[in-house]
C-alpha positions in Angstrom: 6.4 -3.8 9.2 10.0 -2.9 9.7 11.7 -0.1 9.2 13.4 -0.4 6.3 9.9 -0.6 4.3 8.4 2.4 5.8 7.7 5.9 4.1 7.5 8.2 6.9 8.7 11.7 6.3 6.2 14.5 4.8 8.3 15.0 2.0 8.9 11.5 0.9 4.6 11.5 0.5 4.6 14.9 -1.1 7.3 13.3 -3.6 5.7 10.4 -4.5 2.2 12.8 -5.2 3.7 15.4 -7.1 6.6 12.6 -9.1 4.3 9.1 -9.0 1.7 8.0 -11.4 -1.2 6.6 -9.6 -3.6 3.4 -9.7 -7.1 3.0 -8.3 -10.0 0.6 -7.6 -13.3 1.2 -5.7 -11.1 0.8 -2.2 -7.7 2.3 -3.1 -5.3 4.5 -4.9 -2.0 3.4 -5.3 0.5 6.5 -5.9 3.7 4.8 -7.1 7.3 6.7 -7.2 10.5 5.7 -8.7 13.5 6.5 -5.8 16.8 7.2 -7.2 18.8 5.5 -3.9 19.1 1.6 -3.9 17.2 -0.6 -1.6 13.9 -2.2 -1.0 10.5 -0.7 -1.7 8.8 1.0 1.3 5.2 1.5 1.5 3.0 4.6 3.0 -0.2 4.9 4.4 -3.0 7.3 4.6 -6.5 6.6 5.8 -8.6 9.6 6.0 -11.1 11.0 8.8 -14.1 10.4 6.3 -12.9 6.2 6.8 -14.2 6.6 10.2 -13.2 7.2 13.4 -9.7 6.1 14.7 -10.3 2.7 15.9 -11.5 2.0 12.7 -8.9 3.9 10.8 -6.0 1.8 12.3 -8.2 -1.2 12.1 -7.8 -0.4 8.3 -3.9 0.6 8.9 -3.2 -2.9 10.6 -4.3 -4.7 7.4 -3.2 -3.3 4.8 0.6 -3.1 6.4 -0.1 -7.2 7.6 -1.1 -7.8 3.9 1.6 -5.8 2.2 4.5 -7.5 4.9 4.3 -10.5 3.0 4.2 -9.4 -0.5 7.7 -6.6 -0.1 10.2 -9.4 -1.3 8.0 -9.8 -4.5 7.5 -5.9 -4.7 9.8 -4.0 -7.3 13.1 -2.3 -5.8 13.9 1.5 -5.5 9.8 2.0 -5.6 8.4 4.1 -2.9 4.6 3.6 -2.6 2.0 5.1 -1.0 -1.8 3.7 -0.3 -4.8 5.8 0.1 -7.7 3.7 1.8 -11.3 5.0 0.4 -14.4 4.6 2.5 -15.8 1.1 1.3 -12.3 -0.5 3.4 -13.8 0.2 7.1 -16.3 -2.9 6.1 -13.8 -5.1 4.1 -12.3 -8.2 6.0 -8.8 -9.4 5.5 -9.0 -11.6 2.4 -11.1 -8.8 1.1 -8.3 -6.2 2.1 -5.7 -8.6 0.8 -7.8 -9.3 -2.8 -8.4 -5.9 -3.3 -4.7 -5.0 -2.7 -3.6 -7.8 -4.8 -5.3 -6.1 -7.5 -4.4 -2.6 -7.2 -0.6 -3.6 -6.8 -0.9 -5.9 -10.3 -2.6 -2.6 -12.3 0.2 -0.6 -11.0 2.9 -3.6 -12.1 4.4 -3.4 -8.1 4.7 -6.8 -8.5 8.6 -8.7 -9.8 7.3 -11.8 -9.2 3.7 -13.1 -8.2 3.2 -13.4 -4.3 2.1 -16.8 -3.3 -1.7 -17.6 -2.8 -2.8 -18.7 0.9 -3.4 -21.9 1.4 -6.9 -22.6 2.7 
């Protein structure tokens, strides 16, 4: 993912907690924060020790920033988001990951326009 789309700093993720609302399913929470500086959306991370252990935890990390890389020209402006993976994740595969995120991101009305479906 580059740069530009990445939420990196502690207080950018204590912002978006303490400022966003947040959206859930069985696999994530979604905490979403309105930025008050122009530019694109950029997108946060967290995977916990209770995922599993950290091959697994960046396996989880890998697909969730490959799915969201695709979808950032469709996502809302000025947002700054953050995604919390739950335990059920570790087992998931990458449609499953990208489904799951699909939904998540259309509950928390990420989405300007609709990403394009994969061709299969």
């Amino acid at each position: 993912m580059q740069r530009v789309y990445r939420l990196k700093r502690r207080n950018d993720f204590r912002r978006v907690f303490r400022a966003g609302r947040s959206v859930a399913n069985r696999q994530f929470v979604v905490y979403v924060a309105k930025r008050s500086e122009s530019g694109p959306a950029r997108l946060g991370i967290s995977v916990s020790r209770k995922v599993g252990n950290a091959v697994v935890r960046n396996r989880v990390k890998r697909l969730i920033k490959e799915v969201s890389r695709h979808w950032m020209e469709h996502i809302k402006s000025q947002a700054d988001i953050v995604v919390i993976a739950r335990n059920p994740v570790a087992n998931m595969s990458y449609d499953q990951v990208k489904s799951s995120l699909r939904h998540v991101f259309r509950r928390a009305r990420l989405f300007v326009s609709e990403p394009p479906q994969d061709k299969k």
